[in-house]
C-alpha positions in Angstrom: 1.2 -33.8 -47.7 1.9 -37.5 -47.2 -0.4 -40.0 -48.6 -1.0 -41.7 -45.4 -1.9 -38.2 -43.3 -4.3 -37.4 -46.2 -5.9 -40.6 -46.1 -6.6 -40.7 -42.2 -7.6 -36.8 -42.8 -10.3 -37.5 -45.6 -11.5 -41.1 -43.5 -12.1 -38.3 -40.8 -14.0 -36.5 -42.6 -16.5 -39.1 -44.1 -16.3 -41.0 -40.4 -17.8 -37.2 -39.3 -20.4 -37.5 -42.1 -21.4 -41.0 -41.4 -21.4 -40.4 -37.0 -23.9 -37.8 -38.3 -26.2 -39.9 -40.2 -25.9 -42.6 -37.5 -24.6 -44.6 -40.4 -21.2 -45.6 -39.5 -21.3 -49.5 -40.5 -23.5 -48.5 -43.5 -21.0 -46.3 -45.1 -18.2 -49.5 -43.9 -19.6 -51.8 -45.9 -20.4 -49.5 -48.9 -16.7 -48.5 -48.9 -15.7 -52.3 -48.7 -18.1 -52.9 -51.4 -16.6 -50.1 -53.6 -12.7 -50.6 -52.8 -12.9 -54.6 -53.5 -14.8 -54.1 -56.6 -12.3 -51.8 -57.7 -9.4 -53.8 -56.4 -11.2 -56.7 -58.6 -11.2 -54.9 -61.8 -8.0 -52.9 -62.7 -9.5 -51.2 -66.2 -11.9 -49.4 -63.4 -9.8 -48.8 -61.2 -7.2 -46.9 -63.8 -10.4 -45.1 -65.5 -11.3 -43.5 -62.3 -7.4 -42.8 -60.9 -6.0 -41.4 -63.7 -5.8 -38.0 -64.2 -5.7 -38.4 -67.8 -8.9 -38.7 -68.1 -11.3 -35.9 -67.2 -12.4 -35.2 -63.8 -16.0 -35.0 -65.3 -15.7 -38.2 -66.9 -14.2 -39.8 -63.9 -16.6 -38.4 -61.5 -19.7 -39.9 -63.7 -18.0 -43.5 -64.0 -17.6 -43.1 -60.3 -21.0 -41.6 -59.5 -22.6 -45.1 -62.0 -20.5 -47.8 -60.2 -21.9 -46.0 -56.6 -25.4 -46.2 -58.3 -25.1 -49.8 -59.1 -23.6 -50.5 -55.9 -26.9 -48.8 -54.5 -24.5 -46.6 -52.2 -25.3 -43.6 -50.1 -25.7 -40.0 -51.6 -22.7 -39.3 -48.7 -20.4 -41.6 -50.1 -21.3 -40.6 -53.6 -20.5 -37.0 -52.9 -17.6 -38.2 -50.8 -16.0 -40.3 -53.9 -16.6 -37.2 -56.0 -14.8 -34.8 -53.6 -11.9 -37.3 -54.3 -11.8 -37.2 -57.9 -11.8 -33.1 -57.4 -9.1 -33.1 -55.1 -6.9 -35.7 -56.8 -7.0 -37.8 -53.7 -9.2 -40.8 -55.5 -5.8 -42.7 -55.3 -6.1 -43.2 -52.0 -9.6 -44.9 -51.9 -7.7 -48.3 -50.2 -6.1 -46.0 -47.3 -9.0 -44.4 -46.5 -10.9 -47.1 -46.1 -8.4 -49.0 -43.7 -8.9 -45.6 -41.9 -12.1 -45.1 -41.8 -12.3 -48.7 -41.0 -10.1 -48.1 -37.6 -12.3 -45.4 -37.1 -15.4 -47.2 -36.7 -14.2 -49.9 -34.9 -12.7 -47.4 -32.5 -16.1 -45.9 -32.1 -17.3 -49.3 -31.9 -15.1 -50.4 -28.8 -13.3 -52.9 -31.3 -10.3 -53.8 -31.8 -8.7 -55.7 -35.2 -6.4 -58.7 -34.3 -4.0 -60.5 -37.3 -4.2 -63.7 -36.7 -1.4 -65.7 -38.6 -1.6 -69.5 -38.1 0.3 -72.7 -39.3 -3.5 -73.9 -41.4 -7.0 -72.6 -41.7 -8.8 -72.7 -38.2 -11.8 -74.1 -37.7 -14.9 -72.0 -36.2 -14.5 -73.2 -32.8 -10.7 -72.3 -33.1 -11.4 -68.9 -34.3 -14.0 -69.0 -31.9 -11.8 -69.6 -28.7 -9.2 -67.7 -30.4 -10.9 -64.6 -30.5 -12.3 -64.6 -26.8 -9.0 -65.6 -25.0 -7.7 -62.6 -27.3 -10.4 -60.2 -25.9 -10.1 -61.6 -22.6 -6.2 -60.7 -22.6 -7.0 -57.2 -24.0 -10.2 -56.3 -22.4 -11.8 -55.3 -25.7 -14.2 -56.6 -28.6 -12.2 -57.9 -31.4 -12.5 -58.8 -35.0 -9.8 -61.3 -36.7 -8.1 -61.3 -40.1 -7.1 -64.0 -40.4 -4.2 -65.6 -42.7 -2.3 -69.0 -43.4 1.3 -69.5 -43.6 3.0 -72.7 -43.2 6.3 -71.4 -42.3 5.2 -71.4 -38.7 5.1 -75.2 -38.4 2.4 -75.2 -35.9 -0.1 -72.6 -33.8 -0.5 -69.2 -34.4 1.0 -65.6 -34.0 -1.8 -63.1 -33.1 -0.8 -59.3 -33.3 -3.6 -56.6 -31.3 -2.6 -53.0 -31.4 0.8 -52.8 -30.3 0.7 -56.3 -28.6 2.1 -59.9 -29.9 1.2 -63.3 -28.7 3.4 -65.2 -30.3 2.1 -69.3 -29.9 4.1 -70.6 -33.1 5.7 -73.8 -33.0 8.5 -71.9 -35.0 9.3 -69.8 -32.3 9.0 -72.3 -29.7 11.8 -74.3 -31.4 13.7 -71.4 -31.9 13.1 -70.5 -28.1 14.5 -74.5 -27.7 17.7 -74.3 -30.4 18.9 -70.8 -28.4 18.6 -72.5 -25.1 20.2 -75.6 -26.0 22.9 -73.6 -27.8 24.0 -71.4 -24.2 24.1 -75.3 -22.4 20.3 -74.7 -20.8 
């Protein structure tokens, strides 16, 4: 089976367990908390994913870092149920999925917003409800920097891109130029 049908499979399943307990943003922010304290700490992270180590040992680091993290008994047993199936790898996909999951359930919608420098709250601000305006939904940003685009921003929703970059826009400009326009 491929690693990202698995991933969406097992986010299903712990998105069931979660819409159950009417704890869908709890379990979020547990899994957040769990995958960016692994992703922090790379001796963890190798203790509880490799199957050299065993499954016993790597269920009871797992089931003390959920303790300390004051997790759920769900997402304990869930992380468990990973290291059983050999599927604890996967931890990072199955959080984006769940993640897409809940928002989904949510009515929310993730946008990537890539802009020129940091934006300041008002311009995330305005960003965010033009955005939603233009797609009719709730939306969260990511947000990232990348100078390469001179100026503005490139914002990508589901399937859709708005692309306000001053990069493009020149580009746009040198074509046009270029076929005498």
């Amino acid at each position: 089976m491929r690693s990202g049908v698995a991933a969406r499979r097992y986010a299903r399943a712990l998105f069931a367990l979660a819409s159950e307990e009417e704890r869908i943003e709890d379990v979020r922010r547990e899994l957040d908390s769990l995958c960016e304290l692994l992703d922090g700490n790379a001796e963890l992270r190798h203790a509880i994913q490799r199957p050299l180590f065993p499954s016993a040992e790597r269920r009871r680091v797992l089931r003390s870092v959920c303790e300390r993290l004051r997790t759920s008994d769900t997402l304990r047993r869930f992380c468990s149920f990973l290291v059983d199936q050999r599927r604890v790898v996967e931890l990072a996909a199955i959080r984006a999925a769940y993640s897409e999951l809940a928002d989904e359930a949510a009515g929310r919608m993730r946008a990537r917003v890539v802009s020129a420098s940091p934006l300041s709250d008002a311009q995330r601000e305005r960003l965010r409800q033009a955005l939603a305006a233009r797609t009719g939904r709730q939306l969260e940003l990511d947000l990232e920097v990348d100078a390469s685009l001179l100026g503005g921003a490139v914002a990508t929703v589901g399937g859709l891109i708005f692309d306000g970059s001053l990069r493009t826009q020149l580009e746009q400009l040198r074509a046009n130029l270029m076929r005498g326009h």
